[in-house]
C-alpha positions as CSV (number, residue, x, y, z in Angstrom):
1,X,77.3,119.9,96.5
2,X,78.5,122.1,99.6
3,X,81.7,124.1,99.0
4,X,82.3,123.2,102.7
5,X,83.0,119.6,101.9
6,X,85.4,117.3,100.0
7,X,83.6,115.5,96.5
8,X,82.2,112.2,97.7
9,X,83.7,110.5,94.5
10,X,87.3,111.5,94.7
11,X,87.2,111.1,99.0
12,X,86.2,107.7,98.1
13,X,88.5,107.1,95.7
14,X,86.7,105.8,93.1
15,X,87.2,105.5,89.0
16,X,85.7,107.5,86.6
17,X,87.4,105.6,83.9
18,X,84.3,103.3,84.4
19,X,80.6,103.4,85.4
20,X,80.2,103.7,89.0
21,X,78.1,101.0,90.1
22,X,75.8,100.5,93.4
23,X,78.5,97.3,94.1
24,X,81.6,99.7,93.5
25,X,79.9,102.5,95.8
26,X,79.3,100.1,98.2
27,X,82.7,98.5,98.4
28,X,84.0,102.0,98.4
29,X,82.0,103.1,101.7
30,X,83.2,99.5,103.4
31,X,86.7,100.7,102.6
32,X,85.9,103.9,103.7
33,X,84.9,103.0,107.0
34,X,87.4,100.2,108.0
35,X,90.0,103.5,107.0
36,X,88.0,105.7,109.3
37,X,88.5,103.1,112.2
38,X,91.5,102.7,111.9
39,X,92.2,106.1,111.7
40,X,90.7,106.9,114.7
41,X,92.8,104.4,116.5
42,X,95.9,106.4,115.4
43,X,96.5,109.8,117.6
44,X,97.9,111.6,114.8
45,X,95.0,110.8,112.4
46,X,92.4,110.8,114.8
47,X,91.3,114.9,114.4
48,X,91.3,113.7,110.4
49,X,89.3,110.6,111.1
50,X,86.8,112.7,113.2
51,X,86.2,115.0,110.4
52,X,85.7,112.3,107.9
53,X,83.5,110.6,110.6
54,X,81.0,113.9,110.9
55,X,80.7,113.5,106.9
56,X,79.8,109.9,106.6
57,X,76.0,109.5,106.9
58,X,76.0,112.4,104.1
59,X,78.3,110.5,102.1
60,X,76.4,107.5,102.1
61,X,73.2,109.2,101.6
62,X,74.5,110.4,98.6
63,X,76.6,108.5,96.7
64,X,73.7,105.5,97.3
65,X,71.2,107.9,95.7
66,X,71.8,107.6,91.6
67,X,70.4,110.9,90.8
68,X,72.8,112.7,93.5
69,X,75.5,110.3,92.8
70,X,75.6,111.8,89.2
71,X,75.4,115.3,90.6
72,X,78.7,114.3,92.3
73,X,80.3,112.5,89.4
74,X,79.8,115.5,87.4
75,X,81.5,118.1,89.9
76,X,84.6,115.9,90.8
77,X,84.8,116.4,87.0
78,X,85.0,119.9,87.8
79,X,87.7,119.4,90.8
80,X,89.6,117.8,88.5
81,X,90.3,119.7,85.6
82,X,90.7,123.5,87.6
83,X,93.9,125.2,87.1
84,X,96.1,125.1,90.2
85,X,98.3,128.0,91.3
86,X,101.1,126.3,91.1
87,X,104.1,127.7,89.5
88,X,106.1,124.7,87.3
């Protein structure tokens, strides 16, 4: 995965509380998309949209590739257990 780009599984919003199947990936780009219209419909989202737009045939490539799919699983993993620098 590129440092230069947000992880495909937590973009997309997906569980990791269970398996990540082709249908869940797929109803997870469809949502994606409809998002990304709409988005682009809105002048203060559209600059956002745009970005997510540039990303999407990546996105799709991977996440509907298994072996590259896991590769992403496993470094959202990553994402989410970094320490912040957050003072509490």
């Amino acid at each position: 995965m590129s440092e230069s780009r947000p992880n495909f599984i937590l973009l997309l919003g997906l569980e990791m509380s269970s398996p990540i199947t082709d249908d869940a990936v797929e109803e997870a780009i469809s949502r994606f998309k409809t998002q990304l219209t709409l988005d682009e419909k809105n002048p203060r989202r559209a600059a956002d949209a745009a970005e997510r737009r540039r990303l999407l045939t990546e996105l799709q490539r991977v996440m509907r590739d298994p072996s590259l799919r896991e590769r992403e699983i496993a470094v959202s993993y990553t994402h989410l257990t970094l320490p912040t620098n957050r003072e509490v």
